[in-house]
N, C-alpha and C positions, 0 to 999 in steps of 0.2 A: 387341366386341359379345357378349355374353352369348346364348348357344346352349341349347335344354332339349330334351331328348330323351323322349319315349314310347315303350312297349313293346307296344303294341297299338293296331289304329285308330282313330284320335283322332274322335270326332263332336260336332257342336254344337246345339245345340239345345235349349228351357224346356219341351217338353210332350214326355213320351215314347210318351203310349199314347192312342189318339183314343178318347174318353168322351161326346161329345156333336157338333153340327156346327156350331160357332161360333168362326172363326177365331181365332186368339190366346188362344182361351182352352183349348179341351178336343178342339183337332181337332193331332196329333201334327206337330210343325214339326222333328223330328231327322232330320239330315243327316249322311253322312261329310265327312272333310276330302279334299280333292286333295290328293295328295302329288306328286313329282316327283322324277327322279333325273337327272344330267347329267355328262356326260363327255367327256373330249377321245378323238378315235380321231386316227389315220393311215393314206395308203395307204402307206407303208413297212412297217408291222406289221400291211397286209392287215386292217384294224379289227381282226379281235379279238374273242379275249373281253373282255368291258370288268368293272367292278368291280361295276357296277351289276347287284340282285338284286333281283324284284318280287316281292313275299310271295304266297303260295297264296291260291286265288281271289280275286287282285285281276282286276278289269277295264279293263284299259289304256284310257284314251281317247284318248291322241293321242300320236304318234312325230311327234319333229322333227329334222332334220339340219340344223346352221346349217353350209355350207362357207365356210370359210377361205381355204382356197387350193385350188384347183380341182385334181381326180383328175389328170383327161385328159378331150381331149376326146369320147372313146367307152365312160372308167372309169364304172361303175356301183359299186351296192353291195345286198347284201341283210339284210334284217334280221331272227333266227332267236335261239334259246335254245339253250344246250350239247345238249338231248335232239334235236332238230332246228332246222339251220340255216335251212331257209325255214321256219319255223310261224307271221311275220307275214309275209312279203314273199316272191316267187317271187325265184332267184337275180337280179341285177341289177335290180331291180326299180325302183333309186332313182338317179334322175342324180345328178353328182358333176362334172358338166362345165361349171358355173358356180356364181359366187359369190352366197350369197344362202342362203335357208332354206328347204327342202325338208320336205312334210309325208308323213311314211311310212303307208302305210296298206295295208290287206289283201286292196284291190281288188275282184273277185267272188265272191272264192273262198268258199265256204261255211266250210271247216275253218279260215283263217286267218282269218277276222271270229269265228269261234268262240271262236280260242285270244285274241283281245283282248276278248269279252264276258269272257272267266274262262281264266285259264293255266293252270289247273289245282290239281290236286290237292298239289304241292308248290312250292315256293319255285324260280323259274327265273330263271338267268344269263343276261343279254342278251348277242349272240354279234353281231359285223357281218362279214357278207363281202367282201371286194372281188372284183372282177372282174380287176383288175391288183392284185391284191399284190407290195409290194416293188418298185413297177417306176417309182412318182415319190414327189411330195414334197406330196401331197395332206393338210391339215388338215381339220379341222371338230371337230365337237362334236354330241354326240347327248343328246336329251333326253326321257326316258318318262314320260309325264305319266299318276297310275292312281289309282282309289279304291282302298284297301285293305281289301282281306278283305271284298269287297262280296257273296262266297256268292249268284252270280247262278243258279248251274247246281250240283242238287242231287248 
């Protein structure tokens, strides 16, 4: 299958700029696209930094963990960027002690629902911790689902 890559956030939409208030015609229907990036982690390699990089002021909407093979049954995981480790999820924040797909997310916390409105100011490395690193044979897959360069937070 044939693959095409872009080099800036891809948006869709026939009207760019609202000129009047008559749908479809002069009222602006442009949208970004959802992008996605997905990865295999382990708890042998305590997740990791993973390969996965979400461009500067993108706004993450949704972390998901599909596990595979279960941590343990008390293995957690946290979910952070090389500059800080919790900046989406407090340590252990994410079960890992059953099979099935787990939706990560920033809780109450004000500064962590902040950094997934907008990462920030440069390009951040998603980073997963384990709670037991190294210590079984725990699979899954991690998936960051984000508009790109949505420039939510001036």
């Amino acid at each position: 299958m044939a693959r095409t890559t872009f080099s800036g956030p891809v948006r869709a939409g026939n009207i760019f700029n609202t000129t009047g208030t008559t749908l479809g015609q002069n009222v602006k229907n442009v949208g970004q696209v959802v992008m996605v990036q997905t990865e295999k982690i382990t708890q042998l390699a305590g997740g990791g930094n993973t390969t996965i990089v979400i461009p500067a002021q993108s706004q993450i909407l949704n972390i998901f963990l599909y596990v595979t093979t279960v941590w343990g049954s008390t293995a957690t995981v946290g979910v952070g960027n090389t500059a800080l480790a919790t900046a989406y999820t407090a340590a252990g924040a994410v079960s890992t002690a059953a099979i099935g797909v787990v939706q990560v997310t920033p809780g109450t916390d004000a500064t962590r629902t902040a950094a997934f409105v907008d990462v920030g100011a440069t390009d951040v490395k998603i980073v997963v911790t384990s709670t037991t690193p190294g210590a079984g044979g725990g699979v899954g897959y991690i998936s960051v689902i984000y508009q790109q360069a949505a420039n939510l937070i001036p």
